[in-house]
ZABAGU-900367 format. One record per residue: z, x, y of N, C-alpha, C in turn; residue number from 0. Coordinates in pm, whole numbers, plus 50000, padded with zeros to 5 digits. Each point is the difference from the previous one (the first is absolute). Example, Ala and Ser with C-alpha at 12.3 -4.5 7.8 and 13.67 -1.06 7.14 Angstrom:
2
+-------+-------+-------+-------+-------+-------+-------+-------+-------+-----+
!    nz !    nx !    ny !   caz !   cax !   cay !    cz !    cx !    cy ! seq !
+-------+-------+-------+-------+-------+-------+-------+-------+-------+-----+
! 50780 ! 51319 ! 49431 ! 50000 ! 49911 ! 50119 ! 50000 ! 50090 ! 50120 !   0 !
! 49928 ! 49965 ! 50105 ! 50006 ! 50082 ! 50119 ! 50073 ! 49923 ! 50109 !   1 !
+-------+-------+-------+-------+-------+-------+-------+-------+-------+-----+
***
This chain:
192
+-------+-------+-------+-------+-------+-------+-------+-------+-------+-----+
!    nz !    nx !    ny !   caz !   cax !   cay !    cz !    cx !    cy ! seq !
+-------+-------+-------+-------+-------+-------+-------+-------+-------+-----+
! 81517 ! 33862 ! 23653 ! 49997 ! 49861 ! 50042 ! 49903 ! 49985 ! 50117 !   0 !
! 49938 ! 49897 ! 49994 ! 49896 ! 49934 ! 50080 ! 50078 ! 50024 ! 50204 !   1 !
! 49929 ! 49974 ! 50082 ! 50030 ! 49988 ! 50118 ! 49990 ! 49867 ! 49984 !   2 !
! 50080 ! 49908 ! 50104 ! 50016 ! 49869 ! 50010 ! 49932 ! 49954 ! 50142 !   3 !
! 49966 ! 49875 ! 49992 ! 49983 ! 49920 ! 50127 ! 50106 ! 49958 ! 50003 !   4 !
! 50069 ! 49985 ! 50090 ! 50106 ! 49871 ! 50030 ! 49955 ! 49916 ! 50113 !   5 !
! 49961 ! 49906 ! 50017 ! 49974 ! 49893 ! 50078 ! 50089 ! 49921 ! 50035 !   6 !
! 50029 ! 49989 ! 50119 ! 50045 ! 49897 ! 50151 ! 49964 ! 49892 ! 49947 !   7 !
! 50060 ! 49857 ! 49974 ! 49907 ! 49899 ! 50018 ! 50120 ! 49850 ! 50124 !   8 !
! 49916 ! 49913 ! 50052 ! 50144 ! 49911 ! 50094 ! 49856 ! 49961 ! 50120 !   9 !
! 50100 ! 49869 ! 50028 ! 49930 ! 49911 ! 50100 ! 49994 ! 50074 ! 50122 !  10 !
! 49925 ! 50023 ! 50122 ! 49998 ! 50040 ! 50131 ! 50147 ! 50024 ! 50045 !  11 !
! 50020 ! 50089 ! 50041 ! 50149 ! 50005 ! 50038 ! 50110 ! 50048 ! 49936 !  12 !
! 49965 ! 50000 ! 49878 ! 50082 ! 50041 ! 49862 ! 50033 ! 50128 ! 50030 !  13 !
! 49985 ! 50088 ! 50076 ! 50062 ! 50169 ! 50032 ! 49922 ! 50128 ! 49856 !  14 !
! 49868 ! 49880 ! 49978 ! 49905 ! 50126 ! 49898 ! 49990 ! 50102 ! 50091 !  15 !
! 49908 ! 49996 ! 50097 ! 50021 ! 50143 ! 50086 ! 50065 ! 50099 ! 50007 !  16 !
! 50150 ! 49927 ! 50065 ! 50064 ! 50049 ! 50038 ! 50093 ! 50104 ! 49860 !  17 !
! 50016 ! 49892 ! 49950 ! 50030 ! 50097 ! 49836 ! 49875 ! 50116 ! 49979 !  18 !
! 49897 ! 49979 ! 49970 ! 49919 ! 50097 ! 49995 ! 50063 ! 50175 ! 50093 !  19 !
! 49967 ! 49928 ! 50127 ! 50050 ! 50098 ! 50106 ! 50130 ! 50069 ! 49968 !  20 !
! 50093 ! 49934 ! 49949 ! 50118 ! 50067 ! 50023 ! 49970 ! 50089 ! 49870 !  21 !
! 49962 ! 49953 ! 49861 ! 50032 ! 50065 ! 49912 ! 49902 ! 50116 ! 50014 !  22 !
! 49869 ! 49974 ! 50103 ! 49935 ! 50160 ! 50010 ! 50079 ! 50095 ! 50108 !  23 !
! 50078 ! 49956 ! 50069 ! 50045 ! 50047 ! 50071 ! 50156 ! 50106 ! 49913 !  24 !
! 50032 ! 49926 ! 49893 ! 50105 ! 50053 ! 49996 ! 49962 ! 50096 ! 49814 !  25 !
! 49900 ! 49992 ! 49966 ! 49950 ! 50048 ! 49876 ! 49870 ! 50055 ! 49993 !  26 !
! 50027 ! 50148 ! 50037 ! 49863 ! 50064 ! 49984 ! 49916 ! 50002 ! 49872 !  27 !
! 50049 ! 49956 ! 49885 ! 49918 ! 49995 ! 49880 ! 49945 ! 49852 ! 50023 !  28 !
! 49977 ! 49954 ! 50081 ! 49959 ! 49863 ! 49966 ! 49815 ! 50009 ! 50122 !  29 !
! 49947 ! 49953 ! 49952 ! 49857 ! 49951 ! 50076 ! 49945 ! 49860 ! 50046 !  30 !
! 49960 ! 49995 ! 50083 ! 49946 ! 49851 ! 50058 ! 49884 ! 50012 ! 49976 !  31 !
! 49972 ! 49894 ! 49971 ! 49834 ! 49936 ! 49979 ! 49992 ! 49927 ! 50103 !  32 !
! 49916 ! 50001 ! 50090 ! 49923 ! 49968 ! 50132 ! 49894 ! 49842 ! 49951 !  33 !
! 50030 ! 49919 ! 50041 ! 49854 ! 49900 ! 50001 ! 49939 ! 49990 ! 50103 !  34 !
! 49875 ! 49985 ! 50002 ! 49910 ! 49979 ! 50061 ! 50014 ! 49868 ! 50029 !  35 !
! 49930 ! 49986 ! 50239 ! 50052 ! 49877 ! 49948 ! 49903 ! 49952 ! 50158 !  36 !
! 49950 ! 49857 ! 50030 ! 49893 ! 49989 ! 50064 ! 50098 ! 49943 ! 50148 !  37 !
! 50151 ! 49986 ! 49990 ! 50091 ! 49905 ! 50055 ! 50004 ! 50114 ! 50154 !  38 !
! 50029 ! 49942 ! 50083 ! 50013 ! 50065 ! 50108 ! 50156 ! 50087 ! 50001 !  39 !
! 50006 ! 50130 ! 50037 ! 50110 ! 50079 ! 50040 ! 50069 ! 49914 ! 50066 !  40 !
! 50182 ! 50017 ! 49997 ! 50077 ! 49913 ! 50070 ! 50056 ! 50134 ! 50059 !  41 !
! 50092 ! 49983 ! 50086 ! 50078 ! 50098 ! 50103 ! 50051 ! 50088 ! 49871 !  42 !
! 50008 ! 50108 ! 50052 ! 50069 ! 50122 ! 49912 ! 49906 ! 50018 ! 49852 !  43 !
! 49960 ! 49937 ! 50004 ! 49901 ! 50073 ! 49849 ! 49910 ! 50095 ! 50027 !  44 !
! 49972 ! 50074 ! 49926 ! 49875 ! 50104 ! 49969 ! 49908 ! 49987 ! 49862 !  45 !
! 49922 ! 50083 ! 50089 ! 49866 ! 50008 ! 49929 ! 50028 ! 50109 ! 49845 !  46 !
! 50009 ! 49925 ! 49841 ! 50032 ! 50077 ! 49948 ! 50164 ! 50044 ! 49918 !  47 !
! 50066 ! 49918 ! 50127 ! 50133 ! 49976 ! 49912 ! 50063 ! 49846 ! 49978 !  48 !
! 49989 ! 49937 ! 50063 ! 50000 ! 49861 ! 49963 ! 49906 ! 49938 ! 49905 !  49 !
! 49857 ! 50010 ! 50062 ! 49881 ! 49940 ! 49969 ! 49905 ! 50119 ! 50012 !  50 !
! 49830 ! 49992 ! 49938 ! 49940 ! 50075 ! 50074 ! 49910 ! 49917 ! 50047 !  51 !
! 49987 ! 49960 ! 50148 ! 49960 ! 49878 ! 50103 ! 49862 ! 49975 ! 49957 !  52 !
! 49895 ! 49949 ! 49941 ! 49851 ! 50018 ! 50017 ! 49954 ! 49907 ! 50047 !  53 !
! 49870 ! 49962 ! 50035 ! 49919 ! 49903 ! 50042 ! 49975 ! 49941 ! 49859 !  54 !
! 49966 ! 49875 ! 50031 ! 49915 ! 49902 ! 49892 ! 49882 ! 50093 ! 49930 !  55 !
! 49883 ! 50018 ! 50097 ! 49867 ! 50094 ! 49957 ! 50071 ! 50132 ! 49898 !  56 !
! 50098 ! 50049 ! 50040 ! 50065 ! 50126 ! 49903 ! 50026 ! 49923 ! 49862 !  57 !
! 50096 ! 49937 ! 50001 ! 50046 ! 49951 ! 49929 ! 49940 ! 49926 ! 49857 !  58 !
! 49866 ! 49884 ! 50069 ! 49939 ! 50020 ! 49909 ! 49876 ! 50077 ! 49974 !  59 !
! 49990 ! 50143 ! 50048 ! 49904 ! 50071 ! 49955 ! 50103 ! 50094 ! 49840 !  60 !
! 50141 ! 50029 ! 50042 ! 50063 ! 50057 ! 49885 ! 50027 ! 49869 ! 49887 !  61 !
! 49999 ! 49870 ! 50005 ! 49992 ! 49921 ! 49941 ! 49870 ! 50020 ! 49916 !  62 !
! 49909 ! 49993 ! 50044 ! 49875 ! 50003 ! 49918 ! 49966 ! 50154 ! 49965 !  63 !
! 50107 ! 50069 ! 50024 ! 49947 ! 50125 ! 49883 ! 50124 ! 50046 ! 49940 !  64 !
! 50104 ! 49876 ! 49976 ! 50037 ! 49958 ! 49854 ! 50140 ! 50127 ! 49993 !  65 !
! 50046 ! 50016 ! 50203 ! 50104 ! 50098 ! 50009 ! 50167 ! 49930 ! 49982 !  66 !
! 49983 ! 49906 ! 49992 ! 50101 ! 49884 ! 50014 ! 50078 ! 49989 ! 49835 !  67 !
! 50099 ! 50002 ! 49957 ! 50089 ! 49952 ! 49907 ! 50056 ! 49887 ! 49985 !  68 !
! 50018 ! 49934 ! 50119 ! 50026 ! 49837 ! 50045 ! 49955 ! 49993 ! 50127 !  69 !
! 49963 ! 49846 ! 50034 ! 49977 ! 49947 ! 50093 ! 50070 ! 49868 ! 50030 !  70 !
! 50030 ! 50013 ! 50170 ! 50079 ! 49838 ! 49987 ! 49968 ! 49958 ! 50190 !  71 !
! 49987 ! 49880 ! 49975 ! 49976 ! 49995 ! 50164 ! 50124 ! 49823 ! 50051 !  72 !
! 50049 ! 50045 ! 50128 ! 50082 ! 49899 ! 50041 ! 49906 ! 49942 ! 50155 !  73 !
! 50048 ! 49873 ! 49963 ! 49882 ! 49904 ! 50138 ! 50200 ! 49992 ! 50047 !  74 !
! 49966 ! 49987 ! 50160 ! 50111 ! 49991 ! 50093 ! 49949 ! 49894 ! 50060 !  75 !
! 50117 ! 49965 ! 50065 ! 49954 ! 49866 ! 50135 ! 49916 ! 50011 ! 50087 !  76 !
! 49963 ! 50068 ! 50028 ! 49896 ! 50029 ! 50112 ! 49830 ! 49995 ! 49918 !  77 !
! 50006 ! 49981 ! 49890 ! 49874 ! 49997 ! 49921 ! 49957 ! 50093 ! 49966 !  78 !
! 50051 ! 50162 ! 50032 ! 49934 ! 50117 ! 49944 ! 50008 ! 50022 ! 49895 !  79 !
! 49953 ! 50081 ! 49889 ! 50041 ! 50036 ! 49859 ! 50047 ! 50152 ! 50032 !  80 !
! 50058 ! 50025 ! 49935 ! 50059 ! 50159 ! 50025 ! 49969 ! 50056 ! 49809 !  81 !
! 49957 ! 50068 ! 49980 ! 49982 ! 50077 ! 49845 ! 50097 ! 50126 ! 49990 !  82 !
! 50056 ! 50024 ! 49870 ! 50061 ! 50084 ! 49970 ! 49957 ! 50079 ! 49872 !  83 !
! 50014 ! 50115 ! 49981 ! 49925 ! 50047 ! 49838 ! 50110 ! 50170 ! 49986 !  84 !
! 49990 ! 50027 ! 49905 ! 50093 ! 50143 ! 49939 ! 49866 ! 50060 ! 49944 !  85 !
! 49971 ! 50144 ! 50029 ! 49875 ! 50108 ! 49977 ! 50074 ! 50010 ! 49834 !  86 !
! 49884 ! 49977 ! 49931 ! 50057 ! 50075 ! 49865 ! 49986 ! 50153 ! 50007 !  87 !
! 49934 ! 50053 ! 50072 ! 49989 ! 50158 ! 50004 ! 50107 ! 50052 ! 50052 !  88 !
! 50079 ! 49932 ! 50134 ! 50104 ! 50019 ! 49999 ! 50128 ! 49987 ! 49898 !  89 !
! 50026 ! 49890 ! 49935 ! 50081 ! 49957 ! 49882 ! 49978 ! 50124 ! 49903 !  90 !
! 49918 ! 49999 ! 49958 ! 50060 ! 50127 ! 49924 ! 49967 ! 50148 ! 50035 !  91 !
! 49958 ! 50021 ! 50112 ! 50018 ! 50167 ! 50081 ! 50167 ! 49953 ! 49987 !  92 !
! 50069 ! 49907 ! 50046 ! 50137 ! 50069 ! 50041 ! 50112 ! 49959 ! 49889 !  93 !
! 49911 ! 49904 ! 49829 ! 50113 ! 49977 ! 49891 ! 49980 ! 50136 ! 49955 !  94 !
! 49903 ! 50131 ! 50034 ! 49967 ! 50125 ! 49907 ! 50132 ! 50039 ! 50076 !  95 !
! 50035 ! 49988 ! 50128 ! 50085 ! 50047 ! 50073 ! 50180 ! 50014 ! 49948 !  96 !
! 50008 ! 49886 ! 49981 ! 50116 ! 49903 ! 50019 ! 50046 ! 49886 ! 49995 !  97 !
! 50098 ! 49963 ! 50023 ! 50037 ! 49795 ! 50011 ! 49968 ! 49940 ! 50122 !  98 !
! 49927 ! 49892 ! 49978 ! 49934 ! 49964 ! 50132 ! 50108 ! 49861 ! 50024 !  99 !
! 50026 ! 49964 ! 50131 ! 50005 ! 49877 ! 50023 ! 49922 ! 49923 ! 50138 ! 100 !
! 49987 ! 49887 ! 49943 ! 49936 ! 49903 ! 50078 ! 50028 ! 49866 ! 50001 ! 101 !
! 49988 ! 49970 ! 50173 ! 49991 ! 49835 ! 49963 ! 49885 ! 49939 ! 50009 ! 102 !
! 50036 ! 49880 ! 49909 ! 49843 ! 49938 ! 50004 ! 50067 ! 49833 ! 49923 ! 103 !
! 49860 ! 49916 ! 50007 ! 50063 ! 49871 ! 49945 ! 49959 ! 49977 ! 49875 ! 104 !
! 50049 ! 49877 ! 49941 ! 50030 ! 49958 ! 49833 ! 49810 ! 50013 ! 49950 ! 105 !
! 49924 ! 49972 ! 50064 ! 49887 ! 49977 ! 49942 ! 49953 ! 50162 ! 49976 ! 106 !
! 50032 ! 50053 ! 50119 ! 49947 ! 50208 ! 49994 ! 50117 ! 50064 ! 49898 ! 107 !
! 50125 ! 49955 ! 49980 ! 50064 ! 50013 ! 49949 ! 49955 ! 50004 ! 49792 ! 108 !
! 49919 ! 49888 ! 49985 ! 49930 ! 49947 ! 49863 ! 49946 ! 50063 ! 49984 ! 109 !
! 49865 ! 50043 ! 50060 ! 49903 ! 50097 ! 49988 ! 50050 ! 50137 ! 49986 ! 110 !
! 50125 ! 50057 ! 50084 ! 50016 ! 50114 ! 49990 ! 50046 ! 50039 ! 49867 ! 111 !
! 50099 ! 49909 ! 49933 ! 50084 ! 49971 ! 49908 ! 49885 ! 50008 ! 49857 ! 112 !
! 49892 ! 49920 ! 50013 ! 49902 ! 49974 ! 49943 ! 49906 ! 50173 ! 49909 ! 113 !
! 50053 ! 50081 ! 50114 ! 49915 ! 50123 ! 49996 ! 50084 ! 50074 ! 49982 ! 114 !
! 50137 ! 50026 ! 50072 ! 50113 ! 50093 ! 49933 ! 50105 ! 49939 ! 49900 ! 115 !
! 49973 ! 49877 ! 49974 ! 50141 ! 50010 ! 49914 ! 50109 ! 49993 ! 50058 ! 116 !
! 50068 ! 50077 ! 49893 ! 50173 ! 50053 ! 50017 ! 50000 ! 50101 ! 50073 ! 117 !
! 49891 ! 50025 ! 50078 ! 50009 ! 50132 ! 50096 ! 50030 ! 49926 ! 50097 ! 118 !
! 50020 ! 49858 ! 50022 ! 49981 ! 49940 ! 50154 ! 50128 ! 49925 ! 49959 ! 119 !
! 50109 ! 49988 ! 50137 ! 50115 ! 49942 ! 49966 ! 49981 ! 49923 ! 50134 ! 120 !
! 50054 ! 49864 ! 49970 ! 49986 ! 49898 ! 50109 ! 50113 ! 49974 ! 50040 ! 121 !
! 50052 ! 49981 ! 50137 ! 50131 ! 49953 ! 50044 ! 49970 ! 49876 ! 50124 ! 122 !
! 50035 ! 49894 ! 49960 ! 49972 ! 49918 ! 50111 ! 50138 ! 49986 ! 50089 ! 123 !
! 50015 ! 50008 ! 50144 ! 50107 ! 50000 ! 50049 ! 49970 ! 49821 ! 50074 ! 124 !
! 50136 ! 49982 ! 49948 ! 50009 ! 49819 ! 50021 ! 50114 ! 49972 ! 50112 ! 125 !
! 49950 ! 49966 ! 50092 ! 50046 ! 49991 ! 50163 ! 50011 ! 49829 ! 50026 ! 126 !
! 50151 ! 49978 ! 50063 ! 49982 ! 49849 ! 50032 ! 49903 ! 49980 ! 50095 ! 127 !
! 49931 ! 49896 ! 50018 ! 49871 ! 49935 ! 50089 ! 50043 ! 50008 ! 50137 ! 128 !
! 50127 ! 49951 ! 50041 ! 50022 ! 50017 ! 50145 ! 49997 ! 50133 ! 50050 ! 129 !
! 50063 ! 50108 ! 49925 ! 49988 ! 50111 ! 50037 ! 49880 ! 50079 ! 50003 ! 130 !
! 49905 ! 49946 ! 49909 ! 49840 ! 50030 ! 50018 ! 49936 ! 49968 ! 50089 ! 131 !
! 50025 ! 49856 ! 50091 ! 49988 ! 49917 ! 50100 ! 50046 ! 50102 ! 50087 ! 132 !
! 50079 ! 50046 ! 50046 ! 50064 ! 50080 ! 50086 ! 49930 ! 50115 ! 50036 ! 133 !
! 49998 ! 50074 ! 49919 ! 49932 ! 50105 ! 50027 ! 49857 ! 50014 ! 49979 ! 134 !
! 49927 ! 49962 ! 49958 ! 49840 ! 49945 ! 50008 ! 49995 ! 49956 ! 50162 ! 135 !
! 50065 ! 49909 ! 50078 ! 50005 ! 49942 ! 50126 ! 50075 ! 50127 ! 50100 ! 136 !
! 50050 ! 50062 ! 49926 ! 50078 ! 50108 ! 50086 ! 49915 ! 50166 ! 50012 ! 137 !
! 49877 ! 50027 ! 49977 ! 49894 ! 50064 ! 49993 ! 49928 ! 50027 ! 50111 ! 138 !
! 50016 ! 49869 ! 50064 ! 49880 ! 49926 ! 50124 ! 50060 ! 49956 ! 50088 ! 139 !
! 50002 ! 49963 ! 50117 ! 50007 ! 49909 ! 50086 ! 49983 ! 49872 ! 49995 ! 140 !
! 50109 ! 49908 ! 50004 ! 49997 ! 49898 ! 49943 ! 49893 ! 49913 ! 50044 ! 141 !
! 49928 ! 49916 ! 49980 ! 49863 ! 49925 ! 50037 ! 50029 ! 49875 ! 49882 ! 142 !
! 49870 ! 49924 ! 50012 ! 50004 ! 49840 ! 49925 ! 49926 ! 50079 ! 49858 ! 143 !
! 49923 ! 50102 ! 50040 ! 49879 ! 50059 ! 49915 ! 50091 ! 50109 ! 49881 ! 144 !
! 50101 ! 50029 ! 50081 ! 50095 ! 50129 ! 49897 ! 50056 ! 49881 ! 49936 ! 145 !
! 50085 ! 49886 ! 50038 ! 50062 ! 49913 ! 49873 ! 49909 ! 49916 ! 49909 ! 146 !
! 49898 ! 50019 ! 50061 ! 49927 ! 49899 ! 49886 ! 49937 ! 50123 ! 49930 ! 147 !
! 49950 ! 50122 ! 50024 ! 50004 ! 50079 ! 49894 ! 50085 ! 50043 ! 49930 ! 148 !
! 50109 ! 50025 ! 50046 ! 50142 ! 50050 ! 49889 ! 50034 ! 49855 ! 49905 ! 149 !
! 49938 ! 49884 ! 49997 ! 50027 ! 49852 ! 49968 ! 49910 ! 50013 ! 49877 ! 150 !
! 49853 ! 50010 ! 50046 ! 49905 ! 50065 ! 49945 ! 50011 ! 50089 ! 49850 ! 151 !
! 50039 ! 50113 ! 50018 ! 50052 ! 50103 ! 49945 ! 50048 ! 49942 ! 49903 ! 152 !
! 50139 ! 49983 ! 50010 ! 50125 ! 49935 ! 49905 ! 49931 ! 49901 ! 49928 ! 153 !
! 49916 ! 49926 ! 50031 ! 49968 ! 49878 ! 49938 ! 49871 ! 50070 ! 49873 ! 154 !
! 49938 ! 50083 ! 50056 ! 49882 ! 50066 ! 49928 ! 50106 ! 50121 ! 49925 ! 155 !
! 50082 ! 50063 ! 50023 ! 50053 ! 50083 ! 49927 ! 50096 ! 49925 ! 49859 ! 156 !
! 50009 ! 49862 ! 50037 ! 50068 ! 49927 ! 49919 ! 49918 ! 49976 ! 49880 ! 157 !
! 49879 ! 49926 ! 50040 ! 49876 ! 50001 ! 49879 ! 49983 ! 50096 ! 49942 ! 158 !
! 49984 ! 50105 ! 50084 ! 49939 ! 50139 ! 49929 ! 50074 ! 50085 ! 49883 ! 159 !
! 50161 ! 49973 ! 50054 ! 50098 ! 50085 ! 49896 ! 50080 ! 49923 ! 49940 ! 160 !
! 49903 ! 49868 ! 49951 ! 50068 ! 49877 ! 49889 ! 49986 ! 50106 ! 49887 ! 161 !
! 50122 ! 49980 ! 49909 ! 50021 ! 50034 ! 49883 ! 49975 ! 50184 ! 50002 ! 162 !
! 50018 ! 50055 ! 50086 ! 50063 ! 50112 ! 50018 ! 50034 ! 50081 ! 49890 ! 163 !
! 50168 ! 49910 ! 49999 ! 50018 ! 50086 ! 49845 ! 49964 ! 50006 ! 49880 ! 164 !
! 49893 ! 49941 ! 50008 ! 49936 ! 50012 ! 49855 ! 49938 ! 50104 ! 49986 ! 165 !
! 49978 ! 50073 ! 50093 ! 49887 ! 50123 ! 50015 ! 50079 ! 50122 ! 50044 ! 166 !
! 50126 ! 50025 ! 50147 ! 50073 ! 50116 ! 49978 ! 50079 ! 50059 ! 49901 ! 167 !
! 50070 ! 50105 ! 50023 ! 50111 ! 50085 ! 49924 ! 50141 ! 49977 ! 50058 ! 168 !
! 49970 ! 49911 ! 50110 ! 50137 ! 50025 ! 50104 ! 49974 ! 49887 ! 50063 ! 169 !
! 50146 ! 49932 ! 50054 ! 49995 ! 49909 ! 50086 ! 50088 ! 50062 ! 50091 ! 170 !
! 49981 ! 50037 ! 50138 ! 50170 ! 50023 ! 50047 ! 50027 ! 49899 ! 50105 ! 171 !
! 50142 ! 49941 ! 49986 ! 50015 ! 49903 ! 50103 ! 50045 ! 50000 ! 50127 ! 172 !
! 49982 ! 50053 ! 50126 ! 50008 ! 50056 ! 50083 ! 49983 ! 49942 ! 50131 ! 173 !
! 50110 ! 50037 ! 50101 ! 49968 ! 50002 ! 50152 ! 50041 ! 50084 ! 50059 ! 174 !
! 50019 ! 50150 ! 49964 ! 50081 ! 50129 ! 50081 ! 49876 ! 50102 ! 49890 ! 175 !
! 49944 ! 50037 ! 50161 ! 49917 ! 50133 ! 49940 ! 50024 ! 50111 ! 49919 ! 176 !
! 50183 ! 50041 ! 50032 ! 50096 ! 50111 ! 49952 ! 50005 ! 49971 ! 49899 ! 177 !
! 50013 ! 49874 ! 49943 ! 50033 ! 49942 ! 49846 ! 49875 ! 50012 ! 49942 ! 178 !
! 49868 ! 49969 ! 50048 ! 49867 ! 50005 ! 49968 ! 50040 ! 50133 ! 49921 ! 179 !
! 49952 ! 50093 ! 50121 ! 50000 ! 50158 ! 49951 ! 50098 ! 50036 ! 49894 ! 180 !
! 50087 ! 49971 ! 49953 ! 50083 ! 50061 ! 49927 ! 49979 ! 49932 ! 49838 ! 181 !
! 49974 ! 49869 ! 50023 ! 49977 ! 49920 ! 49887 ! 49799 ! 50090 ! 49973 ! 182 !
! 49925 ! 50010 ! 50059 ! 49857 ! 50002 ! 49956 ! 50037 ! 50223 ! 49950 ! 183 !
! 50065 ! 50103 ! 50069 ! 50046 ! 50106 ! 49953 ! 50026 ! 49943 ! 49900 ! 184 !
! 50151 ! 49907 ! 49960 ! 50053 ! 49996 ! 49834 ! 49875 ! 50025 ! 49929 ! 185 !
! 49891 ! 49911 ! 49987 ! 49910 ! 49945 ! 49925 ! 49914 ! 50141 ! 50005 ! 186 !
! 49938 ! 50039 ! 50091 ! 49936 ! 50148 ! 49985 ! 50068 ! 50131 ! 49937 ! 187 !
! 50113 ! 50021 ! 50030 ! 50054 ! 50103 ! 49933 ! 50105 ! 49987 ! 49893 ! 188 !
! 50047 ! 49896 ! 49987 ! 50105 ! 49964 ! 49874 ! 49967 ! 49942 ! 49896 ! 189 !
! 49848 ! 49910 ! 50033 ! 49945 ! 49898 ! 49869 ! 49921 ! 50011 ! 49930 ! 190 !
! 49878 ! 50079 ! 50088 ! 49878 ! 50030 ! 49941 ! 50005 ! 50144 ! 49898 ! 191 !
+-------+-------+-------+-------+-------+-------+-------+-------+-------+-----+
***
């Protein structure tokens, strides 16, 4: 049997990360896929396990030599664009490996889906809005600039992951990370 993608998918705040994290943390057969990403480091991230941080000039120099598997870029309140992309050289150095998981959104999600198939399993984790509100604003120091971006967000994450389920394997409905993890395990080791 094939190695699988399983893909993260959920609005800002949704605990993709954090699911990610726990389940590498607690399952050595499992691998992360890293995106590349032009957005500035926030407190506690590294170079390489969150993101791998690059400049714009990097970014699109591996863009134009066609290292990219998807590409996706988010404009924030402040007017910057931030770009994000997954190395296909990476993607499959580590499906020869093993089961990869990653988060990423509904549109990188298509494309990936597009190219693996039934090797790629989608789980969108579906979080009430206030509680996305919450912790998006609870990241930062509160400012006029953090609520109108976490406002921001929700409102653009709303457009973006219209009709959702037409495209995952999974919906899970969720506001407890513990429940996350145990419901997105079922699906990796009991379903597939």
């Amino acid at each position: 049997m094939a190695n699988k993608i399983y893909a993260i998918l959920g609005f800002s705040g949704s605990g993709k990360d954090t699911t990610v994290k726990n389940l590498l943390n607690k399952h050595d057969d499992l691998q992360n896929l890293v995106s590349y990403t032009t957005r500035p480091m926030r407190v506690g991230e590294q170079h390489g396990r969150e993101y791998y941080f690059i400049d714009n000039a990097e970014f699109n120099a591996m863009y134009e030599h066609g290292q990219f598997l998807e590409i996706r870029e988010y404009h924030v309140a402040n007017g910057d664009t931030w770009y994000y992309g997954f190395s296909t050289g990476e993607v499959e150095e580590k499906l020869k490996r093993g089961n990869v998981v990653i988060v990423i959104d509904l549109q990188g999600y298509i494309e990936f889906k597009e190219v693996y198939k039934e090797q790629c399993v989608g789980m969108f984790l579906n979080v009430n809005k206030d509680i996305l509100i919450n912790r998006i604003i609870g990241r930062e120091q509160l400012t006029w600039d953090v609520v109108s971006e976490a406002v921001r967000r929700l409102n653009s994450d709303t457009e973006r992951f219209e009709n959702v389920q037409d495209y995952v394997d999974y919906i899970i409905d969720t506001d407890d990370s513990e429940y996350t993890l145990q419901v997105v395990e079922d699906i990796i080791y009991n379903k597939q």
